[in-house]
C-alpha positions as CSV (number, residue, x, y, z in Angstrom):
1,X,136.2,98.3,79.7
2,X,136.2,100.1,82.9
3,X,136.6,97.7,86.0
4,X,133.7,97.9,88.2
5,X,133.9,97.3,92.5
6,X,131.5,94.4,93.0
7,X,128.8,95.9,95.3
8,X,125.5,94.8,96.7
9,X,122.3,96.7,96.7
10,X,121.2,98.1,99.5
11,X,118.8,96.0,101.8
12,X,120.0,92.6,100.3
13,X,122.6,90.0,101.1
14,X,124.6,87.1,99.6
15,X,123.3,83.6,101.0
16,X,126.6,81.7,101.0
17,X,126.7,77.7,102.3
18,X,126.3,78.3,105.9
19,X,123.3,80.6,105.9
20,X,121.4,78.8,103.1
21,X,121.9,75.2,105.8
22,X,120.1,77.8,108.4
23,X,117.6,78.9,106.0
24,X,116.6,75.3,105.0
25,X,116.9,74.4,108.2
26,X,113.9,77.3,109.0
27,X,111.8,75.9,105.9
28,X,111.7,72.7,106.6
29,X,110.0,73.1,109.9
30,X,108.0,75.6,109.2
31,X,106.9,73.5,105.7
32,X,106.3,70.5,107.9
33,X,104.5,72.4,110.3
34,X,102.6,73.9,107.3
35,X,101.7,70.1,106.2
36,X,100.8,68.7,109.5
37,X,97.9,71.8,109.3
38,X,96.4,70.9,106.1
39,X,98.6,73.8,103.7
40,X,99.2,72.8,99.9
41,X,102.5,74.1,98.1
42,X,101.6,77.3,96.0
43,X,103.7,79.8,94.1
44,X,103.1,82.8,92.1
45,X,105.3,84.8,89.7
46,X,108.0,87.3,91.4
47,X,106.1,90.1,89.2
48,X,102.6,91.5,89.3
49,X,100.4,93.5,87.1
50,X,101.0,97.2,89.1
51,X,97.4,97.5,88.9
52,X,96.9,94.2,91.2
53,X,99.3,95.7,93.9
54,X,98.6,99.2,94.0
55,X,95.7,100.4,96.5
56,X,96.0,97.2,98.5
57,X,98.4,98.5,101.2
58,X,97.7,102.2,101.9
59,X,99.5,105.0,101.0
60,X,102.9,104.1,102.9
61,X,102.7,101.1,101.3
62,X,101.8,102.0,98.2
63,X,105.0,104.3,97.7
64,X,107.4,100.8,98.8
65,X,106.1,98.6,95.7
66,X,109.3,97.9,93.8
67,X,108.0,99.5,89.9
68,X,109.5,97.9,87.1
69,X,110.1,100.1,83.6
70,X,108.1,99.1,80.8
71,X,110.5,97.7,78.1
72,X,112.1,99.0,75.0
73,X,112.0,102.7,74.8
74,X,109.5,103.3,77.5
75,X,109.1,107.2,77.1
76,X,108.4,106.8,73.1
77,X,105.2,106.7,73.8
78,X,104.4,109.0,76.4
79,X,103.8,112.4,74.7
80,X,104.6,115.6,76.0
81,X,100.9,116.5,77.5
82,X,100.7,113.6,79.6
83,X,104.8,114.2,80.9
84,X,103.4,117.9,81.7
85,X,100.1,116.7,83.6
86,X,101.9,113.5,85.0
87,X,104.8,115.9,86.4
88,X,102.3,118.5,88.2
89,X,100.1,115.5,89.9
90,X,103.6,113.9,91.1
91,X,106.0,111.1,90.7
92,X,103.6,107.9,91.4
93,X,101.3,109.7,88.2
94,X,104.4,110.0,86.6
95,X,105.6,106.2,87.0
96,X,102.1,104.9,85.8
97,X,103.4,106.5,82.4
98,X,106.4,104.2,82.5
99,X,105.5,101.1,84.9
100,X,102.8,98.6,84.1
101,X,104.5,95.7,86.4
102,X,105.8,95.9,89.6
103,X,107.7,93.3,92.0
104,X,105.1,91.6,94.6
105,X,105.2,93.1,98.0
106,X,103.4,90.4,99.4
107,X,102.6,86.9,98.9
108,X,98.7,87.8,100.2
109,X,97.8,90.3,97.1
110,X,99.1,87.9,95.0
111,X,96.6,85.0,96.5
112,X,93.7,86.1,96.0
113,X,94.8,87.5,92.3
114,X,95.1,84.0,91.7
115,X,91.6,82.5,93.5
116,X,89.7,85.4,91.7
117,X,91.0,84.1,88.4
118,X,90.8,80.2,89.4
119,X,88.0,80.2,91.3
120,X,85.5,77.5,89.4
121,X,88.6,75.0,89.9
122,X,89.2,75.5,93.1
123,X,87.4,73.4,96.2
124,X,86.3,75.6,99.3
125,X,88.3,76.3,102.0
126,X,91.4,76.5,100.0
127,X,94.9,75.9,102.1
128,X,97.8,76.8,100.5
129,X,101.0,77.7,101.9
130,X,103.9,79.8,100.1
131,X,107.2,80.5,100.7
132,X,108.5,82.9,98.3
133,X,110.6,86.5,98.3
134,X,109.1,89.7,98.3
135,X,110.9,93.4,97.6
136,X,109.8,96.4,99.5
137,X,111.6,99.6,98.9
138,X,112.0,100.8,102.3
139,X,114.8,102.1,104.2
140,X,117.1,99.1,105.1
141,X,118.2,98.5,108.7
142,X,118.4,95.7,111.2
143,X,116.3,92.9,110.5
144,X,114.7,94.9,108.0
145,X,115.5,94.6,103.8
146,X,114.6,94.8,101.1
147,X,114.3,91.9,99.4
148,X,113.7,88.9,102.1
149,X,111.5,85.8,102.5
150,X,107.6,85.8,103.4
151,X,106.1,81.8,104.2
152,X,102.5,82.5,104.8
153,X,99.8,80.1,105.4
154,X,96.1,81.2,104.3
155,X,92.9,79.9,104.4
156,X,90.6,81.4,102.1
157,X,86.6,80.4,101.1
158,X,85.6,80.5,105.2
159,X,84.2,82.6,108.0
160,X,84.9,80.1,110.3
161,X,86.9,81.7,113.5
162,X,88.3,77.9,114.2
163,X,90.4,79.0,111.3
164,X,92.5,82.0,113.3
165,X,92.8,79.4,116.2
166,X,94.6,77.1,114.0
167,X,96.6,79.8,113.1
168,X,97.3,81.1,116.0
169,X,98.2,77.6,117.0
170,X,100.6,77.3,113.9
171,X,102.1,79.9,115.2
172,X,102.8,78.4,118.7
173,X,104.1,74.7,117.5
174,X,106.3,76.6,114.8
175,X,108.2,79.0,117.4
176,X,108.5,76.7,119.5
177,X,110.0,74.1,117.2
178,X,112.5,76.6,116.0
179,X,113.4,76.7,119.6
180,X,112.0,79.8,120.7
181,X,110.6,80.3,124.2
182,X,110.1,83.6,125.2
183,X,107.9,85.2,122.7
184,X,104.2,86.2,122.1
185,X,101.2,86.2,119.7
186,X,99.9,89.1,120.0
187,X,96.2,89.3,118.8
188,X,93.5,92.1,118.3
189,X,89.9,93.1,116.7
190,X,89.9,95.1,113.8
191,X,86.2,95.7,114.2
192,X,87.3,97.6,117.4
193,X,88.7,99.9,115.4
194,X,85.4,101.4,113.8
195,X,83.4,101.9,116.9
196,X,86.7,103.8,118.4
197,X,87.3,105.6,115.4
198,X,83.5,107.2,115.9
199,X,84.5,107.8,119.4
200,X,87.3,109.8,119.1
201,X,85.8,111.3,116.7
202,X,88.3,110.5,113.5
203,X,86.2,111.7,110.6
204,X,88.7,109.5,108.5
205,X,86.7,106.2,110.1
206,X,89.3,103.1,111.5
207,X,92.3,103.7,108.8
208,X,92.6,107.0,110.2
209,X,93.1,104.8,113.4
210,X,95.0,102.1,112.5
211,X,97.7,103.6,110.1
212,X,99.1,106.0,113.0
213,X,98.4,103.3,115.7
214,X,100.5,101.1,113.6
215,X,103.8,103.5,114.2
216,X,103.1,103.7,118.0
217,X,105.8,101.3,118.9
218,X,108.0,103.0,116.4
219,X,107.2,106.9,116.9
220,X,106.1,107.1,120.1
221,X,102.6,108.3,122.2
222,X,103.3,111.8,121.6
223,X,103.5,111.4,117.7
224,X,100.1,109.2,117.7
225,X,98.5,111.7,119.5
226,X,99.4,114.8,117.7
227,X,98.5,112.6,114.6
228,X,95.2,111.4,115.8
229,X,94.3,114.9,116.6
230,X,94.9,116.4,113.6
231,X,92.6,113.9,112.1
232,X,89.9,115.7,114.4
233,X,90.1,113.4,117.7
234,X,88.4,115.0,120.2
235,X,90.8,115.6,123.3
236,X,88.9,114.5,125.5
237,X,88.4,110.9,124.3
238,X,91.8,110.7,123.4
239,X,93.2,110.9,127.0
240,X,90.9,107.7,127.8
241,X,91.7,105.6,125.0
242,X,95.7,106.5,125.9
243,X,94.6,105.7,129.4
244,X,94.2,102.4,128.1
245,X,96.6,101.7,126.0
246,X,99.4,102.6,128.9
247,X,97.2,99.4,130.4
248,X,97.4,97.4,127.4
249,X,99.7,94.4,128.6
250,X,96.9,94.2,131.8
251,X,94.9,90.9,131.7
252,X,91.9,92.6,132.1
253,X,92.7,94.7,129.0
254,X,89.9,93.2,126.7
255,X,87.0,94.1,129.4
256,X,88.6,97.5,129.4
257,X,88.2,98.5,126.0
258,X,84.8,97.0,126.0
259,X,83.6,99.0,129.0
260,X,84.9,102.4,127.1
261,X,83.4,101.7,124.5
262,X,80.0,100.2,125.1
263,X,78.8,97.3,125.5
264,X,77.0,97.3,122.3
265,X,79.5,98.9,120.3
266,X,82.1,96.2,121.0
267,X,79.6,92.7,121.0
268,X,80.5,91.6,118.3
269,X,84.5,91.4,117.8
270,X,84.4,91.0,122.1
271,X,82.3,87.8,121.1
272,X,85.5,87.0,118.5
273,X,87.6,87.3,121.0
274,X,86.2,85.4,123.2
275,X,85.8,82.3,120.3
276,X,89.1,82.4,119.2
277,X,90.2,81.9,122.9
278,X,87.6,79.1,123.6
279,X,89.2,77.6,120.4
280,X,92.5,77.7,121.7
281,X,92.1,75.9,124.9
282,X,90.3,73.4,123.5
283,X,93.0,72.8,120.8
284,X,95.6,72.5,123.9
285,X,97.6,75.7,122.9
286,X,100.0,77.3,125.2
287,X,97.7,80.6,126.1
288,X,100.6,82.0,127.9
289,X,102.1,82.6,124.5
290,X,98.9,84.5,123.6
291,X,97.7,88.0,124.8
292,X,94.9,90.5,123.8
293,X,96.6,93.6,122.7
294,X,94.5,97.2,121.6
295,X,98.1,98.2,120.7
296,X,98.2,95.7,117.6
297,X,96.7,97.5,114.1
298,X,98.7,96.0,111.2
299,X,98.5,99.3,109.2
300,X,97.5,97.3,105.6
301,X,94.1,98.2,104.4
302,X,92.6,95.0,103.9
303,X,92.8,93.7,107.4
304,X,89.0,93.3,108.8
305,X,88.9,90.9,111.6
306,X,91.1,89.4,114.0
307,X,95.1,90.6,113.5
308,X,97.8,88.6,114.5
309,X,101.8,89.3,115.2
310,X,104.1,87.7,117.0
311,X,107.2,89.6,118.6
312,X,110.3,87.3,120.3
313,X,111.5,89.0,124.0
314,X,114.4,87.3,123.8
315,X,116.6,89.4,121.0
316,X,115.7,93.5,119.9
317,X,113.8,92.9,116.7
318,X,110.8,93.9,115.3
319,X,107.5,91.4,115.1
320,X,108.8,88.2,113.4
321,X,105.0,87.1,112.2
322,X,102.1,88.3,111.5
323,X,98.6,88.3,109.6
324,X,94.6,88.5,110.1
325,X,91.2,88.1,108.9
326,X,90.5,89.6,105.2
327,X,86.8,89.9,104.2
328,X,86.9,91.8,100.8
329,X,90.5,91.2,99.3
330,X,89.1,89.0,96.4
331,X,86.2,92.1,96.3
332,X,89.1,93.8,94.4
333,X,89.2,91.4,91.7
334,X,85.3,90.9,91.4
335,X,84.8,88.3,93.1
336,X,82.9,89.3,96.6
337,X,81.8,86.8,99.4
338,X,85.1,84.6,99.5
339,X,86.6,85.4,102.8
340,X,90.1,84.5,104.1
341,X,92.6,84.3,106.8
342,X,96.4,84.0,107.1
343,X,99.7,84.3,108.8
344,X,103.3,85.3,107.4
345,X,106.9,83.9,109.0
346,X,109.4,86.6,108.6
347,X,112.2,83.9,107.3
348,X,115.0,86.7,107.7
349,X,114.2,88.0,110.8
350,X,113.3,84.6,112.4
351,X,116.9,83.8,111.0
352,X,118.6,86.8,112.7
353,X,116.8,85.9,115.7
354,X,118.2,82.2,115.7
355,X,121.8,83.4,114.8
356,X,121.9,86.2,117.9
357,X,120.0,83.1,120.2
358,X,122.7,80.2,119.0
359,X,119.7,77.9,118.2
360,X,120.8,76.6,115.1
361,X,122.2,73.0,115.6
362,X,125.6,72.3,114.7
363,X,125.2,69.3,112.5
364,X,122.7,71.6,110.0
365,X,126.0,72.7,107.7
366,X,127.7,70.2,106.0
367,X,128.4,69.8,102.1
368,X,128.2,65.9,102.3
369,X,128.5,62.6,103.9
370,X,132.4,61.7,102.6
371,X,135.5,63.0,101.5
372,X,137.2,60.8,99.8
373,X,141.3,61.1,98.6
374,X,143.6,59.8,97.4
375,X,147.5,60.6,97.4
376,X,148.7,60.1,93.9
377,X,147.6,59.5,90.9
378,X,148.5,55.7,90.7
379,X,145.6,55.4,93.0
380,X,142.5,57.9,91.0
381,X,140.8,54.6,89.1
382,X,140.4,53.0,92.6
383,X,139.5,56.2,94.5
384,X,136.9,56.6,91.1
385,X,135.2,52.9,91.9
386,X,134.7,54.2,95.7
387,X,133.4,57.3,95.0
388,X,130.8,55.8,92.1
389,X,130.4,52.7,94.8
390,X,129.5,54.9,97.2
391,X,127.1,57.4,95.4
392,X,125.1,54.3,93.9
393,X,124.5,53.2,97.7
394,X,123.0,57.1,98.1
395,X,126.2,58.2,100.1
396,X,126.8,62.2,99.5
397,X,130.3,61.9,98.1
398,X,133.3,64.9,97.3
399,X,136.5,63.5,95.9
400,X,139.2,65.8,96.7
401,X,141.2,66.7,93.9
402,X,143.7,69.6,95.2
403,X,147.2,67.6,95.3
404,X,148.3,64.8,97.5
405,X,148.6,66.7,101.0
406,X,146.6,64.9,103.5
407,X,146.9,67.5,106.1
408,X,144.9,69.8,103.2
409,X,142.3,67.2,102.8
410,X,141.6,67.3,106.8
411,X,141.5,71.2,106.4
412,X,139.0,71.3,103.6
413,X,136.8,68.5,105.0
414,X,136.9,70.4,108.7
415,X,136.0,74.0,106.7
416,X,132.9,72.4,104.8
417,X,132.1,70.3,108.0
418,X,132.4,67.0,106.0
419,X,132.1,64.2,109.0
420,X,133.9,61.5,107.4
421,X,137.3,61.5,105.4
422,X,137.9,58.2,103.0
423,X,141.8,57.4,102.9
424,X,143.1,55.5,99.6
425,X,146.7,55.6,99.4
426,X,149.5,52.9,97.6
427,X,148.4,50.2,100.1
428,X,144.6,50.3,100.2
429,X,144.4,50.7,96.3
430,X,146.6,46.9,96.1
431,X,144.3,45.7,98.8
432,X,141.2,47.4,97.8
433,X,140.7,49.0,101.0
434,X,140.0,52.1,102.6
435,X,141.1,54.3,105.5
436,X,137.8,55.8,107.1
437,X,138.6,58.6,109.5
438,X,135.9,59.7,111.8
439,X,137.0,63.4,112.3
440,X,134.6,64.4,115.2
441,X,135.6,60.8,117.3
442,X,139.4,61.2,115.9
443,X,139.1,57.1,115.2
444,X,140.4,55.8,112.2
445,X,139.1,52.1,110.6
446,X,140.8,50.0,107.6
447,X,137.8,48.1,105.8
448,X,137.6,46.4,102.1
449,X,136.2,49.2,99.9
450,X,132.9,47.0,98.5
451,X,131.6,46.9,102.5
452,X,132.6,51.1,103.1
453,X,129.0,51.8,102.0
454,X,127.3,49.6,104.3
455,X,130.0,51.0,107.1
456,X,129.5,54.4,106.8
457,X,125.7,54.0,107.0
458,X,125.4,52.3,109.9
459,X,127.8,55.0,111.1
């Protein structure tokens, strides 16, 4: 058999000791914070029905849903005909043919798969928070893979706007927690977007808005532009709504729009707006980590209210959170009226972030409590009764087994950042002692082995 060069896939990564202590590290306050808002564990399976996924995120998105191949022979049953039409209508025609499950590219689709099918058993609003991966087939770069993390928080079964500024406010504790300072929530209105769609004159209605305004950070004015107009923007128009989107960072930003568009046109997500910030300072949130920006679209189709991302000033990365108001998702399933709102931590980028930043503590990475060794093996049965002592009293234990070197045993406990190092040699087995070294003081106690438990955990 050939030998084959161990590789990775493009747009993944190993998670060796160090960065899964960092990841945890990440989940645990972001589950905590999760908790202390009223979010219930929840998972779903890694695959999806293609059916459930597809149509859920636009075109783009459509085309970056991981497709899995039907099993056994996959093509038996595809006859000739159907190849033929399947091949002139294209490749995603073609892959229906082949493809009946795909890998999720969200955790949201996936929600509200499961509240349409578990609806009668569920009580109204239902919290859940899930912190899961997700595959995308995109084009990998920095801070952005293919397979990586999503932990979203959603509400679902509510109209209620107190539910974006607790959201919103998630959002702020979290960061902050994490250690970030300078960043921002950025928030918008998708129920601008209609009333400027008809404006402009887009006779695509607000997609045609949002999925080119979604790239303008990416592609630049100039691309929007030329895209908007080809989707029949009058010029005029344009100029004014570019007018304010060069203004879009101005505190008067959200009186701006509304005065271009009309007073009447922009009532009701103004009046939104104006909630969700009345909401915030009541709940004591940090507004200057929250601005109004027309720039924000999150390009997915079922976005329908308020919109939410957070981007981080502090490192070159793209938006690290994000989320919004869904009216109709579960409409998809056949089950209309159930309303919902969430958020989504990018885990790998948040990690990247904390990594470029420093902001991980140093005490996060460490395999256990104790290394314990011994020198020979006249001394294993008394180094076995400390270890088994010591694990009983809920001590994380390693017992060193690689040879009688003590200057090895320092190396290995220093390179898995073990804080303590337990000494048996010829003497403390007679005495039925130990040697505790404490390797970040340098200081070095002999104690009877039956009181090392109660030691180290006062230590």
């Amino acid at each position: 058999m050939a030998i084959v060069k161990p590789s990775l896939a493009r747009g993944t990564r190993d998670f060796g000791p160090e960065l899964m202590a960092k990841r945890k590290y990440i989940f645990n306050i972001l589950e905590s914070a999760f908790r202390k808002y009223g979010f219930l564990p929840f998972e779903t399976p890694a695959m999806e029905n293609l059916s459930t996924l597809t149509g859920k995120y636009g075109e783009e998105g459509d085309r970056l849903i991981f497709k899995i191949l039907n099993s056994g022979d996959y093509l038996g049953e595809v006859s000739l005909q159907q190849f033929e039409t399947a091949k002139a209508d294209g490749s995603r025609s073609f892959t229906g043919l082949v493809s009946e499950k795909a890998l999720r590219y969200d955790l949201t689709v996936p929600f509200a798969r499961f509240v349409a099918m578990n609806r009668g058993s569920l009580n109204f609003p239902f919290k859940r928070y899930q912190m899961q991966p997700v595959w995308r087939a995109d084009r990998p770069q920095k801070g952005r893979y293919r397979e990586f993390y999503q932990c979203d928080a959603d509400v679902i079964g509510s109209t209620s706007l107190q539910h974006e500024a607790e959201l919103i406010a998630l959002y702020v504790e979290a960061f902050q927690k994490l250690g970030l300072r300078n960043f921002t929530v950025r928030v918008n209105n998708r129920k601008f977007f209609a009333p400027i769609a008809q404006k402009l004159g887009l006779s695509g209605g607000e997609q045609a808005l949002a999925t080119p305004l979604d790239k303008l950070d990416k592609v630049g004015a100039e691309v929007v532009k030329a895209e908007l107009l080809e989707a029949g923007a009058s010029t005029t128009a344009l100029d004014g709504f570019f007018e304010l989107l060069a203004q879009s960072s101005s505190p008067n930003t959200l009186a701006q729009l509304c005065g271009w568009l009309g007073e009447e046109a922009a009532a009701l997500p103004k009046a939104e707006m104006e909630q969700v910030w009345q909401l915030l300072e009541a709940l004591q949130v940090d507004t200057s980590k929250v601005r109004f920006d027309m720039t924000l679209a999150r390009g997915l189709d079922y976005y329908t209210g308020t919109i939410v991302e957070v981007v981080t000033h502090e490192v070159a990365m793209g938006s690290i959170g994000g989320g919004g108001r869904y009216d109709k998702l579960t409409g998809i399933f056949g089950v209309d009226g159930l309303s919902g709102v969430g958020v989504s931590f990018g885990a790998e980028r948040i990690m990247d972030v904390m990594e470029q930043l420093q902001l991980f503590p140093g005490h996060i990475y460490h395999a256990c409590d104790v290394l314990v060794f011994h020198f020979s093996e006249s001394e294993s049965l008394h180094a076995a009764a400390v270890v088994a002592r010591l694990r009983a009293a809920g001590v994380g234990v390693e017992w060193y087994s690689e040879g009688n070197k003590l200057k090895k045993a320092f190396a290995y406990a220093e390179a898995k950042h073990i804080p303590y190092l337990a000494i048996i040699g010829e003497e403390e087995a007679k005495t039925d002692t130990v040697a505790l070294k404490n390797l970040a003081a340098g200081t070095q106690e002999i104690m009877a082995s039956s009181q090392l438990s109660q030691q180290f955990i006062r230590a």
